[in-house]
C-alpha positions as CSV (number, residue, x, y, z in Angstrom):
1,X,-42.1,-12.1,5.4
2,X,-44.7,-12.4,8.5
3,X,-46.8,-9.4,9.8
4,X,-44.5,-8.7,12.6
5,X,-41.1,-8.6,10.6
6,X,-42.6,-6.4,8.3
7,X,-43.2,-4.0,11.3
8,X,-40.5,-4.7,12.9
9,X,-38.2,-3.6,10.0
10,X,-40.1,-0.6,9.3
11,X,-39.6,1.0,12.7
12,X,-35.9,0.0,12.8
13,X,-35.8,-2.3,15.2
14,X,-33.4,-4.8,15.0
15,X,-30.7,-2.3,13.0
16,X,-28.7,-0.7,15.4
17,X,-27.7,-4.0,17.4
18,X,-26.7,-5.4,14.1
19,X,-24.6,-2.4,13.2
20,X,-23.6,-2.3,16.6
21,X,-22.6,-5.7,16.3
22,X,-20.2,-5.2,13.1
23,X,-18.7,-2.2,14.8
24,X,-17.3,-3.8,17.7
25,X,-16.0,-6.7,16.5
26,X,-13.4,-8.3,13.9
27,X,-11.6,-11.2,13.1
28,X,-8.3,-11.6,12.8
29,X,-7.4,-13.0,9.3
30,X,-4.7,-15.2,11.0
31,X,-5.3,-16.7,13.9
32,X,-9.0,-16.2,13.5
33,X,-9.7,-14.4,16.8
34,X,-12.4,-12.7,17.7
35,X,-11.0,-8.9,18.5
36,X,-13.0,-5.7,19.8
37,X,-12.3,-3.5,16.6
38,X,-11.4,-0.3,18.9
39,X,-8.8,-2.4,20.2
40,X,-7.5,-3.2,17.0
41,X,-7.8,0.2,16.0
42,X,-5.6,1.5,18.8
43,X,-2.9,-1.4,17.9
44,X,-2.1,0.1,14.2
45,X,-4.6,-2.5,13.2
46,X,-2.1,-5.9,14.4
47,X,-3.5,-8.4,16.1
48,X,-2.8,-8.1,19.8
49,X,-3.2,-12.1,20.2
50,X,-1.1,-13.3,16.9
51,X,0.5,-10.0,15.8
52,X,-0.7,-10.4,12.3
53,X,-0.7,-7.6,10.8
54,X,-3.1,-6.2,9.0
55,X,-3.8,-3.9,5.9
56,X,-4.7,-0.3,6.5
57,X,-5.7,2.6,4.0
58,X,-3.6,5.4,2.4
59,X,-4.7,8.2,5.0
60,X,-3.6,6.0,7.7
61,X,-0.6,5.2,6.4
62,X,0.7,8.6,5.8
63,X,-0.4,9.7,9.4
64,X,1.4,6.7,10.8
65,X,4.9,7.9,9.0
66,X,4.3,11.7,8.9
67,X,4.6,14.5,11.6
68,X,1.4,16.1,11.9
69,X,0.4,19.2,9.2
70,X,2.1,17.5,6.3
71,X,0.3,18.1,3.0
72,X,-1.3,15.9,0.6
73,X,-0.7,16.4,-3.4
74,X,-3.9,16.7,-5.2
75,X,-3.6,13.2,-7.7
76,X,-2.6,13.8,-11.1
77,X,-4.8,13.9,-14.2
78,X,-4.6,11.4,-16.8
79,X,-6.8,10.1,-19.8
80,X,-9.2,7.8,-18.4
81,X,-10.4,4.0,-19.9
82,X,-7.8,4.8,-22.9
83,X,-8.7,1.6,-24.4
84,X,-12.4,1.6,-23.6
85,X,-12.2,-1.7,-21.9
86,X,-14.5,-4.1,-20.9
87,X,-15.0,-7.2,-19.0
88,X,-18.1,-8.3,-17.2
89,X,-18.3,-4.6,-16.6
90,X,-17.4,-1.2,-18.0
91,X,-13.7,-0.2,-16.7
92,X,-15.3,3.3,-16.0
93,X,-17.9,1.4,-13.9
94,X,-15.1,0.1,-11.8
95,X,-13.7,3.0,-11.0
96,X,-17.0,5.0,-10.1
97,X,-17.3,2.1,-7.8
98,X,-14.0,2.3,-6.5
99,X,-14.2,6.0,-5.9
100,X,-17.1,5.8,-4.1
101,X,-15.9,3.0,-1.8
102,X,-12.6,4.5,-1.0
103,X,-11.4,8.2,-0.1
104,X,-9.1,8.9,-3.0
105,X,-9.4,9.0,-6.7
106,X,-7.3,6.3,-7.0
107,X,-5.0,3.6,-5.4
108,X,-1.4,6.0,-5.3
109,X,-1.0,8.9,-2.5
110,X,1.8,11.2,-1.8
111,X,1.9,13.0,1.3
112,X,4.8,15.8,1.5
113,X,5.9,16.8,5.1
114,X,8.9,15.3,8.0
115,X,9.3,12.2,9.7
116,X,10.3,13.0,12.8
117,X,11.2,16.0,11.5
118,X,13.5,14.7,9.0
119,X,11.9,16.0,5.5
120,X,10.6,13.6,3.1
121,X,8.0,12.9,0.8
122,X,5.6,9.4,1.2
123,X,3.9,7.9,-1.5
124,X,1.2,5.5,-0.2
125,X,-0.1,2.4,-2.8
126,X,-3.5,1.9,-1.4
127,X,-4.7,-2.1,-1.8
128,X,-8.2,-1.1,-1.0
129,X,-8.4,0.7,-4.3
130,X,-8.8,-2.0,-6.9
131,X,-6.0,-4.2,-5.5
132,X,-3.5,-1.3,-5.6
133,X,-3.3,-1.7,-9.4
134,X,-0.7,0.1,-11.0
135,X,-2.3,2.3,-13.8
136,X,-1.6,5.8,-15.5
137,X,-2.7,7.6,-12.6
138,X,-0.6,5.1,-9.8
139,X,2.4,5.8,-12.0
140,X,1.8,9.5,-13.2
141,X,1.5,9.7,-8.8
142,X,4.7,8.3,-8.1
143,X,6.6,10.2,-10.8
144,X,5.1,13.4,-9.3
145,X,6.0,12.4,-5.9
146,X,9.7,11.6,-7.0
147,X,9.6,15.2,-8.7
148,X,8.3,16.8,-5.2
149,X,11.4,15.1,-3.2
150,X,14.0,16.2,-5.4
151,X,12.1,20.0,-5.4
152,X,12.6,19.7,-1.7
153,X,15.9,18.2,-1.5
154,X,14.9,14.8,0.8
155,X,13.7,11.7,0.9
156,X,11.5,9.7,-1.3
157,X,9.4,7.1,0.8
158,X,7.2,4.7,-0.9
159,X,5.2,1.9,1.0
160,X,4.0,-0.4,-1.7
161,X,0.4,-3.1,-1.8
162,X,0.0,-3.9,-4.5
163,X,-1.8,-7.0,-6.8
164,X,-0.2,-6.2,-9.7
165,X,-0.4,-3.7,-13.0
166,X,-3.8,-2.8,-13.9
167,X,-5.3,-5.5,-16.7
168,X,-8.2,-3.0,-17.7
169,X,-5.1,-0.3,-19.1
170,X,-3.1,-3.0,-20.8
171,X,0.2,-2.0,-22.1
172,X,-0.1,1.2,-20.8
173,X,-0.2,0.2,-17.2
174,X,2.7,-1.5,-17.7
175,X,4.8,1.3,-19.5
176,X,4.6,2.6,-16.0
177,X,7.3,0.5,-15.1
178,X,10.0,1.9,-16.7
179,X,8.5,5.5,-15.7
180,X,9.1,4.9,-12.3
181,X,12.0,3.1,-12.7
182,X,13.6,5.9,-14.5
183,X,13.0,8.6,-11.8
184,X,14.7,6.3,-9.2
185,X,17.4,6.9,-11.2
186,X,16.9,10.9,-11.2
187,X,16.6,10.1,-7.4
188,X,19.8,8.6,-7.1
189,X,22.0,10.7,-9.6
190,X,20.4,13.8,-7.5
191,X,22.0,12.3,-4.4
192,X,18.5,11.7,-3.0
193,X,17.3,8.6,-0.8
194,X,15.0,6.3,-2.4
195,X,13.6,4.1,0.7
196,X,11.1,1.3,-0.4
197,X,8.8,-0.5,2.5
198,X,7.0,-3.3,1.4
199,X,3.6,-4.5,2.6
200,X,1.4,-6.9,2.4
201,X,0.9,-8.0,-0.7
202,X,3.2,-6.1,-3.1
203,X,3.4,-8.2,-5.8
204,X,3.2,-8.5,-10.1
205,X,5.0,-6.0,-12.1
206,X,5.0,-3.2,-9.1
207,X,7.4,-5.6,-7.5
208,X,9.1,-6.2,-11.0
209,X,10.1,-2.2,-11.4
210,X,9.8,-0.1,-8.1
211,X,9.2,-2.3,-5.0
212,X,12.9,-3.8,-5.3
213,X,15.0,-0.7,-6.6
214,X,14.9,1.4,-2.9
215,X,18.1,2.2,-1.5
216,X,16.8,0.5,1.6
217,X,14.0,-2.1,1.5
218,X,12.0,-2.4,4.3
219,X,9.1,-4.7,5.2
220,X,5.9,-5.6,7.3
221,X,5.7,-8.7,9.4
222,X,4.6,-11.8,7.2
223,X,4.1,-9.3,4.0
224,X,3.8,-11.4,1.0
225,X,6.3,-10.2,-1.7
226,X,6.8,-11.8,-4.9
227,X,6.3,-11.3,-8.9
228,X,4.2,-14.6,-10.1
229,X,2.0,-16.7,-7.5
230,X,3.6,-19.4,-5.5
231,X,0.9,-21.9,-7.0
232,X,2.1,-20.6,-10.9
233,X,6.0,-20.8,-10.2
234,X,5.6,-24.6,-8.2
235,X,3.8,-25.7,-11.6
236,X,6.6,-24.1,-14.0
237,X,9.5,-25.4,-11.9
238,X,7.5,-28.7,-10.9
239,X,9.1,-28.5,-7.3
240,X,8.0,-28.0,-3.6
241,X,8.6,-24.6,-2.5
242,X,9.9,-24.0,0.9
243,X,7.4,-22.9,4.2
244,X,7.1,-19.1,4.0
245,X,8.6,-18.5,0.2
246,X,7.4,-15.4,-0.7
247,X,7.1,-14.3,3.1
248,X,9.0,-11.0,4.6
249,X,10.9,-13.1,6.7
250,X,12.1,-15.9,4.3
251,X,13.1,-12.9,1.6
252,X,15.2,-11.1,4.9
253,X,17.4,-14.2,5.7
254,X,18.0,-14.9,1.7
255,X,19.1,-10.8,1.4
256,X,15.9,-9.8,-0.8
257,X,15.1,-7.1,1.8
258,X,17.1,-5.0,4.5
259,X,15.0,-5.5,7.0
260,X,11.5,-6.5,8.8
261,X,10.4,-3.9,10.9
262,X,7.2,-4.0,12.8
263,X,4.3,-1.3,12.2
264,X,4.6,0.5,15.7
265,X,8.5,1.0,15.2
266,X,8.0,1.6,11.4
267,X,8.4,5.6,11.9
268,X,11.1,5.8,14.0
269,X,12.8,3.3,12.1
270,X,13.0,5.2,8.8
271,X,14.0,8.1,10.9
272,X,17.2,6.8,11.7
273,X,17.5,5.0,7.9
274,X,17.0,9.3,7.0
275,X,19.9,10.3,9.2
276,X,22.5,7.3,8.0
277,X,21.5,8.2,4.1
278,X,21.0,12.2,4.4
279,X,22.2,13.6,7.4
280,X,22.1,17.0,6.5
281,X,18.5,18.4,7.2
282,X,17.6,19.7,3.7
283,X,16.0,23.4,3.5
């Protein structure tokens, strides 16, 4: 490093265009166009160009589908690195790292208010958080959001994203399985709706348990939706698979989902799904 860089950098120069720079501009994933980020911003993060749309974080999520003021349920306790795992680093390490990159303690939020003024309860699986894994804490979250619907008598709304169950929690992560499976159950025997809407990627044992048992099943644009990667399952069956297995679109014309339902009609759209499955406004 020369005299002048070393200046240079001291003062600061140099910084803000490069900040600057990152702040005004991403590319889409898709059809790899440049986009201003504001503009993408204002689009529910889709590409204007290709459409593609992109993932967004828990918060956003719940203020896309909720009526402003709804509330947010503090996230459940549960025992932490039960198994004292390790990899190439310290499971707790993870998560401090995940925590401090993300705004939530963990990759499951419910958010408790209306849609459209149709009550409900949304429970948000957040892919930024360590893929979206499915731990104690992800499942502990949903069961505690299925207990706050049928407290308040609507609607239980889960978006999934999700890479899977959570390797570092073992068998435990994938006990909650048959947790959450279970309190569809008390859902449905409490007359409740149970509406599922699937995003991109939602996959692994989250798809194997709660992803596919909604009343409904709704999904994003080009989400990818499946249980074992399209590479593992063309190696075990030693076939080709078809253009777009796995995609929204292929799974709505073979009858895996209900519907594919793009971001900016999203709300509205589960707002009439509340008034065909409960439409009697609950207290």
């Amino acid at each position: 490093m020369n005299w002048f860089t070393r200046v240079r950098n001291s003062l600061g120069f140099g910084s803000e265009k490069k900040s600057t720079e990152k702040d005004l501009w991403i590319k889409c994933k898709s059809c790899q166009e440049m986009l201003f980020f504001q503009e993408f911003e204002e689009n529910l993060s889709v590409c204007p160009r290709c459409d593609h749309h992109g993932r967004i974080g828990a918060d956003a999520r719940l203020e896309l589908l909720l009526d402003p003021g709804f509330e947010v349920l503090p996230l459940p306790r549960v025992t932490e690195d039960p198994l004292k795992f390790r990899d190439t680093k310290k499971y707790t390490d993870r998560l401090k790292a995940a925590r401090a990159a993300n705004p939530h303690e963990d990759a499951f939020v419910v958010g408790s208010g209306t849609i459209e003024e149709r009550p409900a309860v949304v429970g948000v699986q957040d892919f930024a958080f360590m893929g979206g894994s499915m731990g104690m804490a992800v499942g502990q979250a949903f069961v505690e959001g299925a207990e706050k619907a049928i407290e308040r008598r609507c609607a239980y709304v889960v978006v999934t994203a999700a890479g899977g169950a959570r390797m570092q929690e073992g068998i435990l992560s994938l006990m909650q399985m048959p947790r959450a499976t279970v309190m569809t159950r008390r859902l449905k025997q409490a007359g409740l709706p149970y509406i599922v809407v699937l995003t991109d990627p939602t996959t692994g044992g989250v798809t194997a348990s709660y992803a596919m048992l909604g009343d409904v099943q709704i999904a994003e644009p080009g989400a990818l939706i499946g249980f074992a990667g399209q590479r593992v399952i063309q190696d075990t069956i030693r076939e080709q698979l078809p253009e777009g297995f796995q995609r929204a679109e292929y799974l709505l014309k073979h009858g895996m989902v209900d519907m594919v339902v793009h971001r900016r009609d999203l709300k509205a759209t589960l707002a009439n799904v509340l008034d065909y499955l409960q439409p009697v406004k609950a207290a």
